[in-house]
C-alpha positions in Angstrom: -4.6 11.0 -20.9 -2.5 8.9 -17.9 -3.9 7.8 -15.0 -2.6 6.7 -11.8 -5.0 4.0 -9.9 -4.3 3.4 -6.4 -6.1 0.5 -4.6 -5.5 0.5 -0.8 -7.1 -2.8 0.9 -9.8 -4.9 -0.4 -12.5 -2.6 -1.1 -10.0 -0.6 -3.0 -8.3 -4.0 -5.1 -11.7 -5.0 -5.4 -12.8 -1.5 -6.9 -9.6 -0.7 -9.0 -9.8 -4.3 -10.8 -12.4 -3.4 -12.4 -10.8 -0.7 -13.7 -7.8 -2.4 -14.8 -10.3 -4.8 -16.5 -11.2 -2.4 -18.8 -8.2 -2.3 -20.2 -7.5 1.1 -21.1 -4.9 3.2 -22.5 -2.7 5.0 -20.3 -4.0 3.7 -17.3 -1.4 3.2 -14.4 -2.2 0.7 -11.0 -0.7 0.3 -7.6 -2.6 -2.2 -5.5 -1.6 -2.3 -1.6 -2.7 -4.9 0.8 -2.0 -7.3 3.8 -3.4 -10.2 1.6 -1.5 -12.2 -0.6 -4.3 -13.6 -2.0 -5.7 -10.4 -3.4 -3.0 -9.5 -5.1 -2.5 -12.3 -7.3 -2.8 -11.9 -11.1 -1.0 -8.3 -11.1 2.5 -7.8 -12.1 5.4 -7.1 -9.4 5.4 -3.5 -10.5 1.7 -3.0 -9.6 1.7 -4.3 -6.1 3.2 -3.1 -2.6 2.6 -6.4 -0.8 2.1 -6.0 3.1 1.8 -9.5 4.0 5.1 -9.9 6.0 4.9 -6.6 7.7 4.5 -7.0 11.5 2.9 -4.1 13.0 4.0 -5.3 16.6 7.5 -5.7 15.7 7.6 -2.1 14.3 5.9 -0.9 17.8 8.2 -2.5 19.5 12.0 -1.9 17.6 11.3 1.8 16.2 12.5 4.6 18.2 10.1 7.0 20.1 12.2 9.7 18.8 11.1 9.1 15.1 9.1 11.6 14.0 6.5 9.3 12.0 6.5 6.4 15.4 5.8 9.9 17.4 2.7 10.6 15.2 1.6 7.0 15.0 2.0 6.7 19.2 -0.6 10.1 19.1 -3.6 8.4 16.8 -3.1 4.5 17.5 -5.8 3.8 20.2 -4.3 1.8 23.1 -6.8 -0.4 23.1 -5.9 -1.7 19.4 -3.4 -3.1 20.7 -5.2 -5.9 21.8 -6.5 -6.9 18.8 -2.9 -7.0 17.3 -0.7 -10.4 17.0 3.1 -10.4 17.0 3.3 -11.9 13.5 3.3 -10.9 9.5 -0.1 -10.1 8.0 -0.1 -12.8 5.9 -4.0 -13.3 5.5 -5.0 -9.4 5.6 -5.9 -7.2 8.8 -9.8 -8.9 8.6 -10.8 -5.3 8.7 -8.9 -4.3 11.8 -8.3 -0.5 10.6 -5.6 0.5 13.2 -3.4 -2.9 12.0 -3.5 -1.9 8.2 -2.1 1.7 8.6 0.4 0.9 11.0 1.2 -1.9 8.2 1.2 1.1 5.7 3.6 2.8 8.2 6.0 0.5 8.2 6.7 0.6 4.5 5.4 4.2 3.6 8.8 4.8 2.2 8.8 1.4 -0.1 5.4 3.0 -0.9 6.4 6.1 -1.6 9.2 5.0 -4.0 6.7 2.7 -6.3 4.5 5.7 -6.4 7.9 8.0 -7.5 8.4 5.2 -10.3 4.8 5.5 -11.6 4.8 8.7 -11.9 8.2 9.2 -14.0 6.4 6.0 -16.0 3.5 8.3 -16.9 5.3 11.5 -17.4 7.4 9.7 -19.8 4.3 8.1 -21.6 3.1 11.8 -21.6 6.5 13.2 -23.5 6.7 10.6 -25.6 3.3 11.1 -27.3 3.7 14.9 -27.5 6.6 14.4 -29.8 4.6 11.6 -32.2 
């Protein structure tokens, strides 16, 4: 059986490595997070690094009129914004909830396409062993 591990922040890296430790067959991992640090020791094809995103930049370049800023401007509390610096999350969001899923945001399609590929990964492990 395949399995597709997803580890969002560092609860979820911290949780999933574990996992991964074991070493089992047919396990899949994607590990997404703002620091670099925690996603050392996993290959490029496991990670969705969000270190260089900067949430403020992405407030203030995308347009109003896209669909997903639209939904973001209706759930991020004003008063986050405050909290937020105008530079890439290099060392993580320290917890700052509103700051990591605008980071997710901003690369949701990158994210989206890493998932795609893991998938086709696993559905391919999948054929393979029904014909052997």
């Amino acid at each position: 059986m395949a399995n597709l591990f997803i580890a969002l922040g560092g609860a979820g890296i911290k949780t999933v490595r574990e996992i991964r430790n074991k070493q089992r067959q047919g396990d899949y991992f994607l590990f997404i997070d703002t620091d670099e640090v925690d996603l050392q020791g996993f290959s490029d094809r496991e990670v969705v690094d969000l270190s260089s995103v900067n949430v403020m930049s992405y407030l203030q370049n995308e347009s109003g009129s896209n669909p997903v800023r639209k939904k973001v401007d209706d759930w991020l509390d004003v008063n986050a914004l405050a909290t937020m610096t105008n530079c890439p999350l290099r060392n993580g969001t320290s917890a700052n909830r509103p700051k990591g899923r605008l980071a997710f945001v901003c690369v949701a399609d990158h994210i989206q396409h890493r998932i795609s590929e893991l998938l086709s990964s696993i559905l391919d492990s999948v054929l393979i062993s029904k014909l052997y």
